[in-house]
C-alpha positions as CSV (number, residue, x, y, z in Angstrom):
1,X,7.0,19.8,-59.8
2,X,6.4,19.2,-63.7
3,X,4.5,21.9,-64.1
4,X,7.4,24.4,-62.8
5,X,9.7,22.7,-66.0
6,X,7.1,23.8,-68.5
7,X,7.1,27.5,-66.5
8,X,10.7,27.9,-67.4
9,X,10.3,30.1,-70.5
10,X,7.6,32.2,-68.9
11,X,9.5,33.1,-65.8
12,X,12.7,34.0,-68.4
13,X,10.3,36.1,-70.5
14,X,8.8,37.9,-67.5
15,X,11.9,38.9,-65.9
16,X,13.1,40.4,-69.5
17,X,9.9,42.2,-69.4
18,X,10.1,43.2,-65.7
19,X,13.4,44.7,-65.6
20,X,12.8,46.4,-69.2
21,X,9.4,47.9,-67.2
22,X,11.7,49.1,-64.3
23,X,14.6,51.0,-66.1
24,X,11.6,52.7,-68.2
25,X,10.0,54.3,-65.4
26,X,13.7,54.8,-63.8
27,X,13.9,56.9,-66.7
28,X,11.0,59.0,-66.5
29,X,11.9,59.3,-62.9
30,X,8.8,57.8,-61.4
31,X,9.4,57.3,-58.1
32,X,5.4,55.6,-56.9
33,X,7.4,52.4,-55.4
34,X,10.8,51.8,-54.0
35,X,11.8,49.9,-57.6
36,X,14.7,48.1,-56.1
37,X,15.3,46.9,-59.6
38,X,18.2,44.4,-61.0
39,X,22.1,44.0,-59.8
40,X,23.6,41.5,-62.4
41,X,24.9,39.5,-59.1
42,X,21.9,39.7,-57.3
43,X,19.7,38.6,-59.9
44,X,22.8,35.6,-60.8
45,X,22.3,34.7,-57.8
46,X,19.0,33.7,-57.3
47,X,19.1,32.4,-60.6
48,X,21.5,29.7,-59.7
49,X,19.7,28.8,-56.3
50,X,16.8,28.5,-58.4
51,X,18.5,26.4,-60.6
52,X,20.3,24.2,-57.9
53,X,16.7,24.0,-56.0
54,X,15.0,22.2,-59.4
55,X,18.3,20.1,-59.6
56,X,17.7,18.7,-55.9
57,X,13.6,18.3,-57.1
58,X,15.1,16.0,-60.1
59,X,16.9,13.8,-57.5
60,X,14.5,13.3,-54.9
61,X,12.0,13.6,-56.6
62,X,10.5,9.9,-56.2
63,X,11.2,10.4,-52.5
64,X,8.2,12.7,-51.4
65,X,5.8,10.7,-54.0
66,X,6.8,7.5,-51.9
67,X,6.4,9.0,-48.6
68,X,2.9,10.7,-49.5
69,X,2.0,7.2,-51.3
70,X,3.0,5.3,-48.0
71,X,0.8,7.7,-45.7
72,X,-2.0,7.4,-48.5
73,X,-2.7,3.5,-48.2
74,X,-3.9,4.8,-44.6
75,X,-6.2,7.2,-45.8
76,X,-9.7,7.9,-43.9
77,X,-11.4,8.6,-46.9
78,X,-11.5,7.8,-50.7
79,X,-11.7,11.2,-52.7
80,X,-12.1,10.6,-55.8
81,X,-10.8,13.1,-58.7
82,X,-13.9,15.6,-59.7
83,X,-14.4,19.1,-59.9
84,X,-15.1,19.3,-56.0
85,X,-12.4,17.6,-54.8
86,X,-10.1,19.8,-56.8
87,X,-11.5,22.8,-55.1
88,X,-11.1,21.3,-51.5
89,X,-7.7,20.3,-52.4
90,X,-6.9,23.7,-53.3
91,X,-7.9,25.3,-49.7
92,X,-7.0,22.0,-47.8
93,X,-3.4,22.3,-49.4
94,X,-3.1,26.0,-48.8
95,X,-3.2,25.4,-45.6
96,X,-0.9,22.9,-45.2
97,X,1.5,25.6,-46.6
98,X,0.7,28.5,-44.4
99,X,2.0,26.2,-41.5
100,X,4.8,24.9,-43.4
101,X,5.8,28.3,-44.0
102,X,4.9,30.7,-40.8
103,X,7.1,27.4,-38.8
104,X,10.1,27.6,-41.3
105,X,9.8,31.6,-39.8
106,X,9.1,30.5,-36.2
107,X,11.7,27.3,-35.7
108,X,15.2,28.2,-36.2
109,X,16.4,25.0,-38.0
110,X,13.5,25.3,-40.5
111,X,14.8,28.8,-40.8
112,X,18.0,28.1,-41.6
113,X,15.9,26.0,-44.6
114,X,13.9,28.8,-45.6
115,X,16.1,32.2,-45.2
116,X,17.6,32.4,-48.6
117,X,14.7,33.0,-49.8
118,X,15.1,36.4,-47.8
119,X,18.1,37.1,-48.6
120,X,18.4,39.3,-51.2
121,X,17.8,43.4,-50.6
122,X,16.1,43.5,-54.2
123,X,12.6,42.2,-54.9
124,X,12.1,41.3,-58.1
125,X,10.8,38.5,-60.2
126,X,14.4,36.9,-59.9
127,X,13.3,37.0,-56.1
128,X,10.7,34.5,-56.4
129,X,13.5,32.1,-58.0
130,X,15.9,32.4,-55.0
131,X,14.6,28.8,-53.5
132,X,15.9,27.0,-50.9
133,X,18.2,24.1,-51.5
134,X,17.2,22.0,-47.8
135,X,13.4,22.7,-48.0
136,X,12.9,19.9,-49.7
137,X,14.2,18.0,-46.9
138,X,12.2,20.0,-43.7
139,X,8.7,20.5,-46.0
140,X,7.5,17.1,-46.5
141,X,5.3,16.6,-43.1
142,X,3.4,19.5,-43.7
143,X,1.7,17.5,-46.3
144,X,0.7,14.4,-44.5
145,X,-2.5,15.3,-43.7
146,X,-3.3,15.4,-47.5
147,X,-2.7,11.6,-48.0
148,X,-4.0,10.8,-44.5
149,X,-7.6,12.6,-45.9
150,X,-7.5,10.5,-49.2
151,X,-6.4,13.1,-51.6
152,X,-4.5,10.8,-54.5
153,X,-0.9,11.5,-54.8
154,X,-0.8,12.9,-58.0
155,X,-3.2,15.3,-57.2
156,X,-1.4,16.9,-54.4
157,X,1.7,17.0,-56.5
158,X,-0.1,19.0,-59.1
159,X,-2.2,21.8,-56.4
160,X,1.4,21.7,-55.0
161,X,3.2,22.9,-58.3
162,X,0.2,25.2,-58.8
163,X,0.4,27.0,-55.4
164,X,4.8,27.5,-56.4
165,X,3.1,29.1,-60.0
166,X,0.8,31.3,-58.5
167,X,3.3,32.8,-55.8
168,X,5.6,33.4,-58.4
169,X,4.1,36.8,-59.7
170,X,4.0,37.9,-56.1
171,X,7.7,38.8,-56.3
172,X,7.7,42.6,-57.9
173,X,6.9,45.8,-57.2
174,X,5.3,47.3,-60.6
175,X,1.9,45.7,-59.5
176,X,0.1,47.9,-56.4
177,X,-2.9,47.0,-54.2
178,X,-5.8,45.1,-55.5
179,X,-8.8,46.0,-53.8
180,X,-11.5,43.5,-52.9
181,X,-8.9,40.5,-54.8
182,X,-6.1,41.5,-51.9
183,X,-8.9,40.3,-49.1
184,X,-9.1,36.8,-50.2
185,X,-6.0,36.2,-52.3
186,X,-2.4,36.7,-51.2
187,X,-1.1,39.5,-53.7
188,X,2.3,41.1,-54.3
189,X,1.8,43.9,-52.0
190,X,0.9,41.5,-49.2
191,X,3.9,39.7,-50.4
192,X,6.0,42.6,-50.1
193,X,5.6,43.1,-46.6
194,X,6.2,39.5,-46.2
195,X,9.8,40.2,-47.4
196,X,10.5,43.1,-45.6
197,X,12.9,43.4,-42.4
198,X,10.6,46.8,-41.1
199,X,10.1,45.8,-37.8
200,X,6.4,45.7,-38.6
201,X,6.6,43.5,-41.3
202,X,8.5,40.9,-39.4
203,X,7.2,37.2,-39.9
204,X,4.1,38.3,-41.0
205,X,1.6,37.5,-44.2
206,X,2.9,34.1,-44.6
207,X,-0.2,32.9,-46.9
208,X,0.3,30.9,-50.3
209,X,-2.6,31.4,-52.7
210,X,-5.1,32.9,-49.5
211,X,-4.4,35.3,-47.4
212,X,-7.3,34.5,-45.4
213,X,-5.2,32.2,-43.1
214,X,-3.0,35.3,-41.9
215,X,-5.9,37.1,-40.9
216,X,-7.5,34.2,-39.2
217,X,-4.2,33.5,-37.3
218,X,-3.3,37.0,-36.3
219,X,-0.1,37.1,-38.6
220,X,-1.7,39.4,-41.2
221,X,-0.1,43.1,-41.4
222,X,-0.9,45.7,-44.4
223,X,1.8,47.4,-47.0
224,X,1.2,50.4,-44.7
225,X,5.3,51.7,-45.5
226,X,7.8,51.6,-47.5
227,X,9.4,47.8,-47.4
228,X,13.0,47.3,-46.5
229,X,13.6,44.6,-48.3
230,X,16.1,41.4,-46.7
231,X,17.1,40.2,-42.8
232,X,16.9,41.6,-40.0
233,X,21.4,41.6,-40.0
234,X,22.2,41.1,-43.7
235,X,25.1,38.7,-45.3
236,X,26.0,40.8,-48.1
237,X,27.5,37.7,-50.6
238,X,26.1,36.7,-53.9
239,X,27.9,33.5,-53.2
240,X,25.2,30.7,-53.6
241,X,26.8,28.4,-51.3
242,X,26.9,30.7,-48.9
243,X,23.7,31.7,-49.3
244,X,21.7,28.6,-48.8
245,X,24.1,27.2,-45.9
246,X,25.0,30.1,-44.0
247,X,22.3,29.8,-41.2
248,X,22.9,26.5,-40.7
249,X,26.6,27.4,-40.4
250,X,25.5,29.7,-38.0
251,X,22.8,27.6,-35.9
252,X,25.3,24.4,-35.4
253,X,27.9,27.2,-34.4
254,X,25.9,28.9,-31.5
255,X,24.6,24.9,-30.5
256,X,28.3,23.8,-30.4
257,X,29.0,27.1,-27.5
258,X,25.9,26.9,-25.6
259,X,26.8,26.1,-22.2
260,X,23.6,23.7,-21.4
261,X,21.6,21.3,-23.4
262,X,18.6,23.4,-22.6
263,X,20.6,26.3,-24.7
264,X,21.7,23.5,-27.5
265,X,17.9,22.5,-27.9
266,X,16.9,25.8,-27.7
267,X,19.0,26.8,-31.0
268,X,17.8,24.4,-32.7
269,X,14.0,24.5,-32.1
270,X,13.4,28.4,-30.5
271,X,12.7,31.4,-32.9
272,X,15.6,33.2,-34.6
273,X,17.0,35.4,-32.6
274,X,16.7,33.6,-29.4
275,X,19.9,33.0,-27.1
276,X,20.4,31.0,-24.5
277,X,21.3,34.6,-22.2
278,X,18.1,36.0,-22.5
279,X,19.6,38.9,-24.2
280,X,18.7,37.8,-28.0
281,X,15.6,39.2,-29.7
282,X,13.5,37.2,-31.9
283,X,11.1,39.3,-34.6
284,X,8.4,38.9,-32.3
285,X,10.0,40.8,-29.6
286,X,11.8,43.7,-32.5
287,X,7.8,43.8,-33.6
288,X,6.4,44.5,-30.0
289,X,8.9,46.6,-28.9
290,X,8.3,48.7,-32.1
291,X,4.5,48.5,-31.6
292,X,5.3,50.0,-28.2
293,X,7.9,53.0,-29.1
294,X,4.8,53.6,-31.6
295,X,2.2,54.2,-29.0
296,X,4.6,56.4,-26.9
């Protein structure tokens, strides 16, 4: 995550030039995007969790480099660092994060990880800074394979940090569709819809650096609306504490009530939105059931 320290005064200088950007065109009343635009407490908010997320890195940051160096010394190959290896790593890694982050949609207590990053009902670059404070602590397998392969640690470290920079400029909506970049590369307008709690948008375009994965997994869905940005039910609080514990608050609440251990495993490992009545709806089933009032 060094490279993410050296990033600070670009992302500070970014956001000044972001937000400058939307009051302007606020001002001359264009209206081509939603421009959901700054709220001092929004933006202080993912500020701090950002903050508080590079705090945690600091600590435990010699505990990923061990586990990755312990799974390393059983590596099937011996990769050596050139040009081409870089290259692989970069695709082999991306992938590794597609499934880390389509399951921290898809499982509830890696959801409970992941949801502040969905939290707020702005988008903005201060968006992409809203990180999780328990990720660090449900992300690390999806990286095995990289060591088991032969990638050296340090490199994975670094394409790791790399993939964080690049999805960084995702967050904002004063950049549009990209044409012939937008079917390779994941781009703030795939991104968008990523973020956004339309039924059709729901866990879908979950990609990194390439948005190829989505499409090749079926999870891909076009900026075809305008995006309602947030969760499907809201938590209106700017309260950082609240923000990056609430789910779990919520998870270990319904386990504690369910009446069987088929509903207290079920809390834990089904999709948001699942109950043990039947009666909950996860986003696949708001998506379907949207898809189907649309063909009626």
């Amino acid at each position: 995550m060094g490279l993410i320290y050296y990033a600070i005064p670009l992302f500070l200088a970014t956001i000044g030039i972001e937000r400058w950007l939307v009051s302007r065109r606020a001002r001359e009343g264009r209206t081509e995007t939603k421009l959901a635009g700054f709220t001092p407490k929004d933006s202080a908010a993912s500020l701090t969790m950002g903050l508080g997320f590079l705090a945690i890195e600091v600590v435990l940051k010699l505990l990923p480099f061990a586990g990755l160096a312990w799974l390393y010394q059983f590596r099937l190959f011996d990769i050596p660092v050139v040009w081409w290896s870089w290259i692989l790593l970069l695709f082999a890694e991306d992938f590794c994060y597609y499934w880390f982050h389509r399951l921290h949609h898809e499982v509830r207590t890696l959801w409970a990880a992941h949801v502040n990053h969905h939290s707020s009902t702005h988008y903005n670059l201060t968006t992409a800074l809203r990180q999780s404070w328990t990720t660090p602590f449900t992300g690390f397998l999806f990286w095995a394979p990289l060591p088991l392969l032969g990638f050296p640690i340090e490199m994975i470290l670094i394409q790791k940090s790399i993939s964080l920079l690049y999805q960084y400029w995702l967050h904002t909506e004063l950049i549009g569709k990209l044409g012939w970049f937008g079917t390779i590369f994941n781009t703030p307008s795939h991104h968008r819809v990523h973020h956004g709690r339309n039924p059709i948008y729901l866990d879908r375009n979950h990609a990194g650096i390439f948005i190829i994965w989505d499409k090749m997994f079926g999870t891909f869905e076009p900026e075809s609306e305008p995006v309602d940005y947030g969760l499907t039910k809201n938590i209106h609080t700017y309260n950082p504490v609240r923000i990056a514990f609430h789910e779990w608050v919520s998870m270990l609440r319904d386990a504690w009530h369910a009446k069987t251990w088929r509903g207290r495993f079920g809390y834990l490992v089904m999709p948001p939105g699942w109950t043990e009545d039947g009666l909950g709806k996860t986003s696949h089933a708001l998506r379907e059931e949207y898809l189907r009032q649309e063909v009626a």
